[in-house]
C-alpha positions in Angstrom: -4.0 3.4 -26.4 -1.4 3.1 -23.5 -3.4 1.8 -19.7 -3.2 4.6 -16.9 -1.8 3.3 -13.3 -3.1 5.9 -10.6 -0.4 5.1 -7.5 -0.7 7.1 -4.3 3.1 7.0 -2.3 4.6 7.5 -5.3 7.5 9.5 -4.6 9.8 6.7 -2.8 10.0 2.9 -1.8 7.4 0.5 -3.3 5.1 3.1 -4.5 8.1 4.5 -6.5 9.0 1.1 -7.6 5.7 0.3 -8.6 5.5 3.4 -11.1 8.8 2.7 -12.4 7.7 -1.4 -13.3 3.9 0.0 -14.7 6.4 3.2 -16.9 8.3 0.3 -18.4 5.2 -1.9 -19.6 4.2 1.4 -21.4 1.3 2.7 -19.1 0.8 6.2 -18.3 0.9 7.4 -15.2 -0.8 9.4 -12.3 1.0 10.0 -9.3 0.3 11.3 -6.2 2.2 12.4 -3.2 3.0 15.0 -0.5 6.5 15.8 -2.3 5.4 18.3 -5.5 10.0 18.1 -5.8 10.2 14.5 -5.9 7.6 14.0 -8.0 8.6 16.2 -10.6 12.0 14.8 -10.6 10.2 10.9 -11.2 7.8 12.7 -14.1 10.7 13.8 -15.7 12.9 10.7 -15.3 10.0 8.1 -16.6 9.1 10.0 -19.4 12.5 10.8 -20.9 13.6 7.0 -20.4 10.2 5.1 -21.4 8.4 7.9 -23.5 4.9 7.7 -21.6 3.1 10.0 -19.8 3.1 11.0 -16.0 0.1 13.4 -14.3 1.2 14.4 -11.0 -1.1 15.2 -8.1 0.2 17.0 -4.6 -1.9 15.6 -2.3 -1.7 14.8 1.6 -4.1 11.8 1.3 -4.3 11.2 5.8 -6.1 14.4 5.2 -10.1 14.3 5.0 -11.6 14.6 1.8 -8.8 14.2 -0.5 -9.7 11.2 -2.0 -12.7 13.5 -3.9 -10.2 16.4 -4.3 -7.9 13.4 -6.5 -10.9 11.9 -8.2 -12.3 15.6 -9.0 -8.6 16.2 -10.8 -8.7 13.2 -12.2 -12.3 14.4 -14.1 -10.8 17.6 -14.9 -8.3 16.1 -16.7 -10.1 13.1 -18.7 -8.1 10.8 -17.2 -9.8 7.1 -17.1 -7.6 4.7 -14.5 -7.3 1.3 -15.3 -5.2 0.0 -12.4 -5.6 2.1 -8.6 -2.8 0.9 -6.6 -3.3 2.0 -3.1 -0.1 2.4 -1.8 0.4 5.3 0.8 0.5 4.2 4.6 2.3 4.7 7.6 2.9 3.9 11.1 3.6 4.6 14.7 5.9 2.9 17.4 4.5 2.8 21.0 1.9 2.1 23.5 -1.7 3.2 22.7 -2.3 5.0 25.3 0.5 7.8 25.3 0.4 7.8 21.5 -0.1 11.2 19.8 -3.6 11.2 18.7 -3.7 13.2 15.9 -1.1 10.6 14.6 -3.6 8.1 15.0 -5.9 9.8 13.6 -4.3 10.6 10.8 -3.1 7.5 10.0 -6.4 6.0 10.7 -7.6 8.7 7.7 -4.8 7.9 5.2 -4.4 3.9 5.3 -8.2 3.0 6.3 -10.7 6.1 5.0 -9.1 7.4 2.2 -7.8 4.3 0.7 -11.8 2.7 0.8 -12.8 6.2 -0.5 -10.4 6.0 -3.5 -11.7 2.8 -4.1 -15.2 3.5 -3.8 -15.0 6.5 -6.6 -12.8 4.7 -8.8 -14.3 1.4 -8.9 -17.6 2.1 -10.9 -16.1 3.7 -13.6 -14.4 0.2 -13.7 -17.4 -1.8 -13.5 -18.5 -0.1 -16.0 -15.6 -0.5 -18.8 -16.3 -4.3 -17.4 -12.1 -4.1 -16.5 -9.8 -3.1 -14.0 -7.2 -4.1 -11.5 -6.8 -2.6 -8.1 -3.7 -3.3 -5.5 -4.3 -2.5 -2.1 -1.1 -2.3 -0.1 -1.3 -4.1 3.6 1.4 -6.0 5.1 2.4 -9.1 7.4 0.8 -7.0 10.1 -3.0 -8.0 8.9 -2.4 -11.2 9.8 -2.5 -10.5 14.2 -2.5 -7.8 16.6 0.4 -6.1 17.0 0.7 -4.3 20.9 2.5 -1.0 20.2 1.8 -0.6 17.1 -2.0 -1.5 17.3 -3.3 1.2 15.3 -1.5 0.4 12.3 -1.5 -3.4 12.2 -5.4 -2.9 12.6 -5.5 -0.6 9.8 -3.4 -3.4 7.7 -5.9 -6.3 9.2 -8.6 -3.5 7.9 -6.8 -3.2 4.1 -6.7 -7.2 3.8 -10.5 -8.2 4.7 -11.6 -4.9 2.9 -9.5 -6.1 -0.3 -10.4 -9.7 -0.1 -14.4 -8.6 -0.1 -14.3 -6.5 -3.0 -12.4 -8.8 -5.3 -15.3 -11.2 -3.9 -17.9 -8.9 -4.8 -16.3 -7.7 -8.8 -14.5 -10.7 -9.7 -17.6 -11.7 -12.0 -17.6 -8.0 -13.8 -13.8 -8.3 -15.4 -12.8 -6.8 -12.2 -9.8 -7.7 -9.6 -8.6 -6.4 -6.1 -5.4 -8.0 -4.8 -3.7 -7.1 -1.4 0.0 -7.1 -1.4 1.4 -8.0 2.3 5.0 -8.1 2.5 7.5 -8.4 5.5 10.4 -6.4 5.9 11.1 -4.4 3.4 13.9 -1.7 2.3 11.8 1.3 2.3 11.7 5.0 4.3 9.5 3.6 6.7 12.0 1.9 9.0 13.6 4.8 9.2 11.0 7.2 10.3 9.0 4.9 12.4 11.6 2.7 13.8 15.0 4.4 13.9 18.2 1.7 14.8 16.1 -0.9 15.5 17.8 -4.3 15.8 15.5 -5.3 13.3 16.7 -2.4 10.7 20.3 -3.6 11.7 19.8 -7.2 12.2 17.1 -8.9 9.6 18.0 -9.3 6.0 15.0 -7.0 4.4 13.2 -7.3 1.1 14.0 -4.6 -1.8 11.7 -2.6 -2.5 11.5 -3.7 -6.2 11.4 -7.4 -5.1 8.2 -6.3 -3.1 6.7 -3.9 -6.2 7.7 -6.7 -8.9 5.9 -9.4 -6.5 2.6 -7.3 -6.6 2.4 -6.1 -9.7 3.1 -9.9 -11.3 0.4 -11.0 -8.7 -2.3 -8.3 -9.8 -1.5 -8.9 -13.4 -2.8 -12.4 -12.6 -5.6 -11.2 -10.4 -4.5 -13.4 -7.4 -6.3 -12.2 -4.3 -3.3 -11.6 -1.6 0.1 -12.1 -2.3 2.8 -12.5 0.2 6.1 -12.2 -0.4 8.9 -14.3 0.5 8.6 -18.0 2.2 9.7 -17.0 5.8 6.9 -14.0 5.7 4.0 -16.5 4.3 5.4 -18.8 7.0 4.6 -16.2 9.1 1.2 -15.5 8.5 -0.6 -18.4 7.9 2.0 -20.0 11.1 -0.5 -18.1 13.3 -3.5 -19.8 12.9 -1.8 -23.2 14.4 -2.0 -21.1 18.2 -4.0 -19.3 20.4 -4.5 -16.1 19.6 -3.4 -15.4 23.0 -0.2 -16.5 22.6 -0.2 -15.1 19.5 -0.5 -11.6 21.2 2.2 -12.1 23.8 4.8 -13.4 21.1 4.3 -10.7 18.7 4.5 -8.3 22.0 7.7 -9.5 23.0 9.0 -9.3 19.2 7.9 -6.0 18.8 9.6 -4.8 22.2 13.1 -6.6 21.3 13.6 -5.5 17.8 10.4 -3.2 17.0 9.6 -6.0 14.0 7.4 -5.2 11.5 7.1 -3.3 8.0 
């Protein structure tokens, strides 16, 4: 009997990646996304070329109460998931105080409250089969504040420590939650949020399948965070060696000059 991977963000970048690496071990999939076209277009291309199955879900997760609305379909359908990858996030560029709050909000809603949500109904189902593997999707950004884009490397910071506890708390019940924090990375992200950075034009960025492949490989062995490439592990653990005040005013000053982050 093929394994079901429920993958939110599914319709582009590493969430799209992600479905196409779990399609060709032979898992079935459920997707779920804002774009009902794009997803069609994926359920149509993964089942023709690896003969599994794909549920679609059209879903804007940053709003409140979705994650019940999914897990409700979910019931209604009989489907039983054995990996959750938490995928869907976004960000914002710009100082806190003349951000759009609704933004915040929503993205606050989407990478923080519906993310633990999903996890929260999905997991005891889980505990109860005694196995499971869930991938939570942060970034380079949990590892410090990041001025003008606080809100989103908080909710990162948030994904990481929340990840790291879980897999703490299950990892005696066949259970495992890994948190996947890459750096720059090809995705639409950059694009939306920061435009012609220097960054986007300047800095050699991951694929998005070297960044899918590097978390699924790492939740397939249950490892608790997984960063990839050297210069962004580097980069993270680099910052415990300094104040966290200087810390603060570096990652300022790189944020200003190239608007640096995934």
């Amino acid at each position: 009997m093929n394994k079901t991977a429920l993958i939110t963000g599914a319709s582009e970048g590493i969430g799209l990646e992600l479905a196409r690496i779990h399609a060709s071990k032979g898992d079935d999939l459920v997707l779920v996304a804002r774009s009902g076209d794009k997803l069609g277009l994926i359920k149509n291309e993964l089942e023709q070329e690896f003969k599994i199955k794909v549920y679609n879900i059209i879903k804007d997760l940053s709003v409140k109460g979705s994650a019940v609305e999914v897990y409700d379909e979910l019931r209604r359908q009989n489907i039983s998931i054995d990996y959750l990858i938490n995928n869907a996030g976004f960000g914002d560029f710009g100082l806190f105080a003349e951000s759009d709050w609704t933004k915040q909000e929503n993205m606050i809603n989407l990478n923080i409250t519906t993310l633990a949500h999903l996890t929260r109904l999905i997991l005891p189902d889980m505990i109860t089969r005694g196995e499971g593997r869930i991938l939570n999707v942060a970034s380079t950004a949990a590892f410090q504040p990041g001025p003008t884009m606080s809100v989103y490397f908080a909710t990162k910071a948030f994904i990481l420590y929340f990840s790291e506890a879980i897999n703490n708390e299950v990892k005696d019940k066949g259970l495992t939650v890994t948190a996947l924090c890459p750096g720059s990375t090809e995705s639409n992200f950059h694009a939306v949020v920061l435009g012609d950075s220097r960054l986007v034009t300047d800095r050699k960025k991951a694929s998005a399948r070297e960044v899918a492949m590097a978390g699924y490989k790492a939740m397939m062995k249950g490892k608790p965070v997984v960063i990839p490439g050297i210069k962004n592990k580097f980069m993270a653990f680099g910052v415990r060696f300094f104040p966290r005040e200087f810390i603060i005013k570096m990652v300022r000053k790189i944020q200003e000059k190239k608007n640096y982050i995934t």
